[in-house]
Structures are given as structure tokens and as C-alpha cells.
C-alpha positions as CSV (number, residue, x, y, z in Angstrom):
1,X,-15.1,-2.1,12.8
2,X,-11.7,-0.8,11.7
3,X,-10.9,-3.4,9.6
4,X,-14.4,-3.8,7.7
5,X,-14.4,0.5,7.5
6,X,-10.8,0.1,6.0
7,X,-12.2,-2.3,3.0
8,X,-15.0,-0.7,2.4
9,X,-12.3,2.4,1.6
10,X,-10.4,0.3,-0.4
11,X,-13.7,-0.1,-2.5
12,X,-13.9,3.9,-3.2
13,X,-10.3,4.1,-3.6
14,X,-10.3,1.8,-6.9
15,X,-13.5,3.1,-7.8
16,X,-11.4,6.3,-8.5
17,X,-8.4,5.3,-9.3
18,X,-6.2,6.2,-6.7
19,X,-5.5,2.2,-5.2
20,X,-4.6,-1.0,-7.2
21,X,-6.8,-3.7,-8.0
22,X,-7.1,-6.7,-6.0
23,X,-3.6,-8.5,-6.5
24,X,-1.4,-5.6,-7.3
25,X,0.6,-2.8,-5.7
26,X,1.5,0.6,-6.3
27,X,5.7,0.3,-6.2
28,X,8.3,2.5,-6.8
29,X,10.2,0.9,-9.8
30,X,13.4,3.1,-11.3
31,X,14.7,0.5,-13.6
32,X,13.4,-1.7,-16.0
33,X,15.4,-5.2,-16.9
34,X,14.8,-5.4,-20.8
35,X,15.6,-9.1,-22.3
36,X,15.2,-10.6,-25.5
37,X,13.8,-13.6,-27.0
38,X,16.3,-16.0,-25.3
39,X,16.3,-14.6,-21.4
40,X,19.0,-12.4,-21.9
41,X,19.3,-9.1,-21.0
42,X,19.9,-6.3,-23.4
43,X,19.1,-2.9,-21.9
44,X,18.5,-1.8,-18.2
45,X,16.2,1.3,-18.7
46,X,15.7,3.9,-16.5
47,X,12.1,4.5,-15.6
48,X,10.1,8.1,-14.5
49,X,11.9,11.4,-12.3
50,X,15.4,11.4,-11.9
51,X,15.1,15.0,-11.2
52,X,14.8,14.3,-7.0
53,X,17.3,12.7,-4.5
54,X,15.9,9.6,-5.6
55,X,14.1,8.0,-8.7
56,X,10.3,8.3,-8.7
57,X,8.4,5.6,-11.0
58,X,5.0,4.8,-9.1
59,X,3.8,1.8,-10.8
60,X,1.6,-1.1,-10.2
61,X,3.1,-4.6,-10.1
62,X,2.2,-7.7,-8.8
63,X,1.8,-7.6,-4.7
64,X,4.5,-8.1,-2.6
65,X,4.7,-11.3,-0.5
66,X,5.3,-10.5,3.5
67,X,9.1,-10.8,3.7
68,X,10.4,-10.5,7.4
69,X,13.1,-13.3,7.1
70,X,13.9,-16.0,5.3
71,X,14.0,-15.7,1.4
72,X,10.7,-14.9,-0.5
73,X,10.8,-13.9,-4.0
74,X,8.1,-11.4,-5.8
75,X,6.9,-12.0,-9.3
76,X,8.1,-9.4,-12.2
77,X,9.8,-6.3,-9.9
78,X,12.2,-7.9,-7.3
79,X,15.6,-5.9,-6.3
80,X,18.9,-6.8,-7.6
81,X,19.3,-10.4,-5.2
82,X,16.1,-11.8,-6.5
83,X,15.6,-11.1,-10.1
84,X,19.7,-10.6,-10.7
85,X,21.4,-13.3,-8.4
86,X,23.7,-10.1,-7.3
87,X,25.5,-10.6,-3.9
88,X,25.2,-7.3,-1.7
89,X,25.2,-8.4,1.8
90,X,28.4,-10.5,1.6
91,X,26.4,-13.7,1.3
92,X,27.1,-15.6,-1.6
93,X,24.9,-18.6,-1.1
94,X,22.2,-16.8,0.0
95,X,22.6,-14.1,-3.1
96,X,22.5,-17.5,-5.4
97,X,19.1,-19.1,-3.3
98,X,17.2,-16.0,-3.8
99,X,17.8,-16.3,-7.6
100,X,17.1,-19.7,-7.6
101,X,14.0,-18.9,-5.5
102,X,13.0,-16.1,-8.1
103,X,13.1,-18.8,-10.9
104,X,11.0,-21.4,-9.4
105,X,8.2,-18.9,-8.6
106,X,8.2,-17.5,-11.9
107,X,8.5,-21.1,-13.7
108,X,5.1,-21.9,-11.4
109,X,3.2,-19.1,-12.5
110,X,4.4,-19.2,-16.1
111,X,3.8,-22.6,-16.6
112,X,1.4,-23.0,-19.8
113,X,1.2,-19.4,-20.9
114,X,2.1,-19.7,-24.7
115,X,3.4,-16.0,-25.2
116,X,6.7,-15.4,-26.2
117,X,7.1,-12.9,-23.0
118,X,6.6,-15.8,-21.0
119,X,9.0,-18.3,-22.5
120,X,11.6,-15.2,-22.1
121,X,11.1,-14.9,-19.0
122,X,12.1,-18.8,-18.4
123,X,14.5,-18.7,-20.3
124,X,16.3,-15.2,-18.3
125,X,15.8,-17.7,-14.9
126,X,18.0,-20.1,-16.7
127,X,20.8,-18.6,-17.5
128,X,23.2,-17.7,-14.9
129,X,22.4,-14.7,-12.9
130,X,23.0,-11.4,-15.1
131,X,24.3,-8.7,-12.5
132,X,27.6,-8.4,-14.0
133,X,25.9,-7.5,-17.3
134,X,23.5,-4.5,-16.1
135,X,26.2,-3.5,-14.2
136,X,28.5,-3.1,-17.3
137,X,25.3,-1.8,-19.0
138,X,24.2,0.9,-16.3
139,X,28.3,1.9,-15.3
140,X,29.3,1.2,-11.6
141,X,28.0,5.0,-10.3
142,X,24.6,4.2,-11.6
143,X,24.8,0.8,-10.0
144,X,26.2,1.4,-7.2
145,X,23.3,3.8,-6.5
146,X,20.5,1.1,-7.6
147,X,21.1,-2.0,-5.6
148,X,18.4,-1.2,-3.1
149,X,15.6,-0.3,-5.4
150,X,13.5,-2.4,-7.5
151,X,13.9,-3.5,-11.1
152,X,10.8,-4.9,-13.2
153,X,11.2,-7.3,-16.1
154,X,10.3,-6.0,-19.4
155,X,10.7,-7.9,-23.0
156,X,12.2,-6.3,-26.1
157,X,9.4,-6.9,-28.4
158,X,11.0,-6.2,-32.0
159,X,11.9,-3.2,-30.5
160,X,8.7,-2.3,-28.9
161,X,9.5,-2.4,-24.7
162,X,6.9,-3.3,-23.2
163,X,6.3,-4.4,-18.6
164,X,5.8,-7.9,-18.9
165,X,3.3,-7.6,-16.5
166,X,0.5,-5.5,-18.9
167,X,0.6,-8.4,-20.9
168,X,-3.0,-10.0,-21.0
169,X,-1.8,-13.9,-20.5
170,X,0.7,-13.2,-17.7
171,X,-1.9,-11.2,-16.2
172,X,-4.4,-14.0,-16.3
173,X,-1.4,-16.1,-14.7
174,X,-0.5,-14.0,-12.0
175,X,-4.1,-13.6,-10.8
176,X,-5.1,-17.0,-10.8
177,X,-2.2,-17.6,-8.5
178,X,-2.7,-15.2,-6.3
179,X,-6.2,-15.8,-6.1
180,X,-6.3,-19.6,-5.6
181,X,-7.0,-21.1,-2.4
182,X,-5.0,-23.9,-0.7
183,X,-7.1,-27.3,-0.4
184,X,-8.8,-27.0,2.6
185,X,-11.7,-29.6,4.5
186,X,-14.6,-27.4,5.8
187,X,-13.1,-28.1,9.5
188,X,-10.4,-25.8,8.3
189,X,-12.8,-23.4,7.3
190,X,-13.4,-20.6,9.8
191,X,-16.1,-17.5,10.3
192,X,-13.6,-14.1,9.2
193,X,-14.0,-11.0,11.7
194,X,-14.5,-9.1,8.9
195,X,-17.5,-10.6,6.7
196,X,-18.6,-13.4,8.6
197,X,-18.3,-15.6,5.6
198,X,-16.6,-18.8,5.7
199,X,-12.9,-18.9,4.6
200,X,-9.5,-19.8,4.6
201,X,-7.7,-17.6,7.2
202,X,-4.7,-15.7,5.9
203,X,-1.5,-16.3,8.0
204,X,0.4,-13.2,7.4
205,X,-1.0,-10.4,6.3
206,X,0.7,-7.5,4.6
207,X,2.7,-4.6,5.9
208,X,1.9,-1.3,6.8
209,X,4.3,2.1,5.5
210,X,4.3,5.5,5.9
211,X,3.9,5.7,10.2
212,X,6.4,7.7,11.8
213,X,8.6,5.8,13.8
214,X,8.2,2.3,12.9
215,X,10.4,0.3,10.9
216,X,11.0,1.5,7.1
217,X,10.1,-2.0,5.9
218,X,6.7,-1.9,7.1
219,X,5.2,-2.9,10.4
220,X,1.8,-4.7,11.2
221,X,-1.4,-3.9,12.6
222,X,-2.2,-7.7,13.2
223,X,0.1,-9.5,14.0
224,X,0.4,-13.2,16.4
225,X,4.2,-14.5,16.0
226,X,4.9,-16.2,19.2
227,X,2.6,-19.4,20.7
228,X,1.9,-17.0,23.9
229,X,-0.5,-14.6,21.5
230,X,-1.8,-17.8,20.3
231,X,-5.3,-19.7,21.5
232,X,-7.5,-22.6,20.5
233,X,-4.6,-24.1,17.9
234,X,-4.7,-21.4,15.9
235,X,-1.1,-20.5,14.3
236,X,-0.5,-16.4,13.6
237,X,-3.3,-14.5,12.2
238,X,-5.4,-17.3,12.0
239,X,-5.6,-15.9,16.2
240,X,-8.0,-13.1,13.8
241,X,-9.0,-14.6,10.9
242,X,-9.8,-12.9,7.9
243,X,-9.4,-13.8,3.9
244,X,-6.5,-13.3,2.0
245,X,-8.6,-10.7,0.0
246,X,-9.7,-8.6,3.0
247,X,-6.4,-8.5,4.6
248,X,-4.9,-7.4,1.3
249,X,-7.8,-4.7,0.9
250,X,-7.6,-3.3,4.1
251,X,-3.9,-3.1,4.3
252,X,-3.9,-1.7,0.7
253,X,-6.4,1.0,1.8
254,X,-4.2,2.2,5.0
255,X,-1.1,2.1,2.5
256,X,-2.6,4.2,0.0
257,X,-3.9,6.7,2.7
258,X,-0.7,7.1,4.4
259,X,1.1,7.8,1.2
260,X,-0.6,10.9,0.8
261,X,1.6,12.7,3.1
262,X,-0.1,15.9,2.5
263,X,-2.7,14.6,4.3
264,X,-1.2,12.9,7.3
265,X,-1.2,14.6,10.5
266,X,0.7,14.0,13.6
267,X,0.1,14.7,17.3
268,X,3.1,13.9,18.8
269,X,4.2,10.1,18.4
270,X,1.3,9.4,16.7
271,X,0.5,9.6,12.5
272,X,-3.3,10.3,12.0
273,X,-5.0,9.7,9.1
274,X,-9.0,10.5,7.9
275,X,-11.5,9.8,5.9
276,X,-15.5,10.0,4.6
277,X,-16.7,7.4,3.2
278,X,-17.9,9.0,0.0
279,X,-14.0,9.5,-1.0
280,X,-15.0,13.2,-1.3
281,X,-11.8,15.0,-0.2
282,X,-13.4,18.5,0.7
283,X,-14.7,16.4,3.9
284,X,-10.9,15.9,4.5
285,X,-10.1,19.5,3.6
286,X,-12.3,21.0,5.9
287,X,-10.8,18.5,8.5
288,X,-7.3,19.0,7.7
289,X,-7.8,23.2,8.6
290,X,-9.8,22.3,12.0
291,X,-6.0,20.7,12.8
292,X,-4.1,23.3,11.5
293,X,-3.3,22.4,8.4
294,X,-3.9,23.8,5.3
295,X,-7.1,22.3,3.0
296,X,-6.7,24.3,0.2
297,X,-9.8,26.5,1.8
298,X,-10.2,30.3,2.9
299,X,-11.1,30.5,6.6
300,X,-14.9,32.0,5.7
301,X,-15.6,28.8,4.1
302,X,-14.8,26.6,7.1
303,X,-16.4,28.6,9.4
304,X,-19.7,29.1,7.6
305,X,-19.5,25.1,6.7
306,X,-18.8,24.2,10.2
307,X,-21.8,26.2,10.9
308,X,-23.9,24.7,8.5
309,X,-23.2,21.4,9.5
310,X,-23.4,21.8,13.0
311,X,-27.0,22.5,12.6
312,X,-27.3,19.9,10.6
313,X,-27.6,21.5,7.3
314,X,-25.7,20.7,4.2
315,X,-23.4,23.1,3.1
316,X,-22.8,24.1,-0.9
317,X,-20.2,26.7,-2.1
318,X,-19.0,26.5,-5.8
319,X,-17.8,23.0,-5.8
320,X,-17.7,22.1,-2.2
321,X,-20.8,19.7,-1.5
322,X,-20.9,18.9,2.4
323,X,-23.7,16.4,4.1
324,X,-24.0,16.6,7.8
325,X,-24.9,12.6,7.6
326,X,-21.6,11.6,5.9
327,X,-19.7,9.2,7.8
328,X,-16.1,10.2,8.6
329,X,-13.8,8.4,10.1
330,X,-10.2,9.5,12.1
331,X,-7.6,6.9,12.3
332,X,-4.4,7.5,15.1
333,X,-1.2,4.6,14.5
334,X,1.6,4.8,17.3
335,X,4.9,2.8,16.1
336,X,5.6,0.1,18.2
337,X,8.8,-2.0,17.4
338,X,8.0,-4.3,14.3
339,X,4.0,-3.8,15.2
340,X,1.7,-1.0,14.9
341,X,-0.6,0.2,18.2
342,X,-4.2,2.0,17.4
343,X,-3.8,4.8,19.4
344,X,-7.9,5.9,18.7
345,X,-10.4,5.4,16.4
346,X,-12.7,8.0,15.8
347,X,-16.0,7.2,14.0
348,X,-19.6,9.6,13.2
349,X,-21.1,11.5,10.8
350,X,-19.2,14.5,9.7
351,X,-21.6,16.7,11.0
352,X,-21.6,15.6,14.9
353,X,-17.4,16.0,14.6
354,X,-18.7,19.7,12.9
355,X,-21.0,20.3,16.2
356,X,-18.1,18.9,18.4
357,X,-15.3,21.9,16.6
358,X,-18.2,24.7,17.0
359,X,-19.1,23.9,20.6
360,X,-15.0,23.8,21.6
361,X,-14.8,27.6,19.6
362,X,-17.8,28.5,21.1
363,X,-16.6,27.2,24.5
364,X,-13.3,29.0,24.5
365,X,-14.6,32.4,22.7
366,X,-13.6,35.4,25.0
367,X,-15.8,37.5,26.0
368,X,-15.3,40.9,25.8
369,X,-16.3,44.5,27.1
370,X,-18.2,46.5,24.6
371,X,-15.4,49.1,24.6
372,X,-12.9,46.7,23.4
373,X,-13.3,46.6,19.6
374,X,-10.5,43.8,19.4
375,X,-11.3,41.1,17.0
């Protein structure tokens, strides 16, 4: 139930703009890595607010592959190891892997796009890695500061800069490789939890950001790493099988939600998150002053909607537009080590959580004498 609510979110949330598209994540990238014709680089540009501690540049790029160990590059935005073969963990060989890891996965993808941006891009995987060079082109207080954060490949087109990955071909590259399915007999094929459609069960699914507590990287609501979690054969998530689609839509969904941190709440250890399923935020307003937050909304107009509702009747004011049949839903995520514990689920329509909030005011009112005028 979670995880079918949780795509069907991720449905609204592209429908108005506020998640990426299937295949794509919203990133922070400061920098942009701009090469010429032949691969190499020219210009490291500095992308969106400086203004703040750090840089903000909230982009979308290709999706991040799960990366827990081992080496996994990403395609187009990478940190400095990956895309710029820079050593910053005192591990050579593994600084010079990671390159040559970079170059293979974008060779793979890139192979048969004729477009100049493409053949640039070869061509920058090529050459030996270029750290020295946008270090000496960003100064070593600027680099120094950068190594962390993500860079993004862009190509120097006759002095137009563009993101190599807005380019029509390499879109069409990237998306029919991370759309295709491995070969697969129909014994391999399995019913997913979420649909009940036949598919290919993704092993690893992506991670989760944004819950107090749990590991900056990202942690995992589903997660099987370890043959004793493991039943019937099946290797890691297969243990709760699902496409590669819907665990990137409901994982991109919980993302997306937790990065509005103005609308997180948390009771004690635990980050809550809510939401209707119409996308409407004045459903989440409302919510966000029953837990004592602010919603934007004068205390008259919660009560009288709460009211409203809790009889069951839809409540209008200006442009607030409340149904007592919406569905809402309240998500609470304890941090627990590398994985992520479902603390509750709440699920109903908007007005029987309304009738619940009236009945708890009414419940604990105080009743007082008449000669007490307190309010």
C-alpha cells in the first residue's frame, strides 16, 4: 500500500512540475566542466547561488546509480574521481579505476549518436584525466572547496555552452539505456508487489535523503543484503520484487517530499511527511497548523475548515478548495543504521483525520463556570 500510494504521488508530482521524469534526478550541480571539440577542457563554470554556505544549482541529470561500495560511475554529473580521474582519498589506483569506469559507461551509451557533443565527450574520456587542469582553471581555494560536489559535462558550442544532457540525441541515448531490460526467460519473470504485472525484479533500488538521523548518503526503505533476509532463491530486493520503474518512482516521490523541508515534521526520532492525493497543498497546510506548524493560514480558517469537513462538508474560502472525501496520507521514517524503519502509516480521507482533530479539541475543551469570561 505504501509503495503503490508513493507512485501514484510520483504521478502528480510530474504532472506539476515539481519531480523529474522517469530516468532523471533533481541534483545539486555547482560546476559545469566545459570541453571543446577534441575532449578537452576549456572552462570550469560556476553554476546557480554562491550567495549561501554552499552552492545551490538544483538541476536535473541523469539518475544516480545505487553506490554503497565498490566503484559505479554516473552518466554526465559525477564528482571530481569519476568524471576528473582526481585522487582525494589517498588512493591512486582506485582514483584512476573510477575514471576508467566513467569512460566505459559513457563510450556504451554514446555509442552511435552522430552529434559532435557526443564524440566530445569520447574524446574528454580519452585523454588522460584533467584534474590538474580545472584545478589551475578554478585556483586551489575554489578547488579545494569543490572536491565533494558534483560537476556536469557541458560542450563549448562555438561559444554557445550548452549541459550535454538537454541535447535531443544524448537524451534519446541515455533513456534507452536506462530503460532497457536485461534478457530474461519468462521463469525469470516474477508478479511485482506493486502492479501485479509481470517483470524483471530490480536488485537495488535507490536511496532515500532528507530523514533525520540516517546516513547523509542516503539509506533504504527496502532493502535484503545478507542470505539470512533472503527466501525461495531470491538474491536482494528480488526478496520484494518490483520494476526498475516503480522503485525509481516511488523512491523519487519520497525524495522529492522530504526535500521540502518546510514541510517535514518531526516527533521525536522520527521525520513525518504528508500528502493528498490531488497534490493540492492547502490539504497539507491545513495539516501542517493541526501539528503546530505554520501553513501559511489564519487560525479562523482552520477551525471553520476543520469544521466543515468534520461534517463532511467541503469547505471554500478564496482559493482554499477542501473535499472531505480526499485521500490524505501521513508517512512516519525512523533512521535505522544504513536502512530506514516505517514508524506508521496513516491512510483516509481528509475529512475523517478533520473529525478525528475536532473530536480530540472537543474532548479536551474546558469547561467553564458562567462567571469565568476567560477565553
Amino acid at each position: 500500500m505504501i509503495i503503490s500510494d508513493l507512485c501514484d504521488e510520483y504521478a502528480v508530482l510530474v504532472s506539476q512540475n515539481k519531480a523529474p521524469a522517469y530516468g532523471y534526478d533533481n541534483t545539486n550541480v555547482p560546476y559545469g566542466l566545459v570541453i571543446d571539440d577534441d575532449g578537452t577542457l576549456v572552462r570550469v563554470r560556476p553554476l546557480g547561488d554562491f550567495s549561501g554556505k554552499k552552492p545551490v544549482n538544483i538541476i536535473p541529470v541523469p539518475a544516480r546509480f545505487p553506490r554503497s561500495s565498490g566503484i559505479v560511475a554516473n552518466f554526465l554529473c559525477d564528482n571530481v574521481t569519476y568524471l576528473l580521474g582526481c585522487d582525494t582519498k589517498g588512493n591512486a589506483k582506485r582514483s584512476a579505476q573510477a575514471f576508467q569506469a566513467c569512460g566505459e559507461l559513457h563510450r556504451r551509451i554514446l555509442d552511435g549518436v552522430k552529434d559532435r557533443a557526443a564524440s566530445a565527450v569520447c574524446a574528454f574520456f580519452s585523454k588522460a584525466p584533467q584534474w590538474q587542469t580545472a584545478q589551475r582553471l578554478m585556483g586551489d581555494e575554489a578547488w579545494k572547496s569543490s572536491v565533494t560536489m558534483n560537476f556536469a559535462l557541458e560542450y563549448d558550442d562555438g561559444g554557445r555552452t550548452i549541459f550535454v544532457g538537454e541535447l535531443p540525441s544524448i537524451q534519446e541515448a541515455w533513456d534507452a539505456y536506462y530503460g532497457r531490460v536485461d534478457d530474461a526467460d519468462e521463469s525469470a519473470l516474477v508478479s511485482s508487489l506493486v502492479s501485479g504485472e509481470r517483470i524483471v525484479p530490480e536488485k537495488v533500488h535507490p536511496k532515500i535523503k532528507g530523514v533525520a538521523g540516517a546516513q547523509s548518503s542516503g539509506a533504504s526503505v527496502i532493502s535484503f543484503n545478507a542470505p539470512a533476509f533472503c527466501s525461495h532463491g531470491a538474491e536482494q530486493n528480488e526478496n520484494a520484487p518490483m520494476s526498475k520503474r516503480e522503485a525509481y518512482e516511488y523512491t523519487t516521490a519520497l525524495n522529492t517530499l522530504l526535500a521540502d523541508r518546510d514541510r517535514v515534521q518531526r516527533i521525536g526520532g522520527d521525520t513525518v511527511i504528508s500528502w493528498a492525493r490531488c497534490g493540492d497543498n492547502a490539504y497539507r497546510d491545513v495539516w501542517d497548523q493541526y501539528m503546530g506548524q505554520s501553513g501559511g493560514l489564519s487560525e479562523k480558517v482552520v477551525v471553520d475548515a476543520t469544521r466543515a469537513l468534520a461534517q463532511g462538508k467541503p469547505y471554500d474560502y478564496e482559493e482554499i478548495h477542501l473535499s472531505p472525501d480526499e485521500q490524505f496520507h501521513i508517512l512516519a521514517l525512523s533512521p535505522n543504521a544504513a536502512r530506514l524503519s516505517v514508524r506508521f502509516y496513516l491512510t483516509d480521507t481528509f475529512g475523517a483525520f478533520a473529525r478525528n482533530i475536532d473530536r480530540h479539541y472537543r474532548d479536551t475543551a474546558i469547561r467553564r463556570p458562567v462567571y469565568d469570561s476567560t477565553t
